[in-house]
N, C-alpha and C positions, 0 to 999 in steps of 0.2 A: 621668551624666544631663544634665548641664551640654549636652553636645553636641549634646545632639537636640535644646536650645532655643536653642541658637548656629542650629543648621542650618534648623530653621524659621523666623529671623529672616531666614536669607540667603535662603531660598526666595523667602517674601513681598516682601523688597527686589531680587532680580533681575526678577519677576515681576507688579509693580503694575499693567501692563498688562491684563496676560491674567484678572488679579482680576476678579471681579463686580465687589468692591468699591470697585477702583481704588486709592485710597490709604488701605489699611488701619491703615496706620501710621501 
């Protein structure tokens, strides 16, 4: 289960762009 919260970290980190939220992190 680990990996699917590994992998929507990388999401949102390649991705901050295209976020509504910009830097959700």
């Amino acid at each position: 289960m680990l990996g699917v919260y590994k992998v929507a970290l990388l999401v949102c980190a390649q991705v901050p762009a295209q976020n509504r939220d910009g830097n959700f992190i």
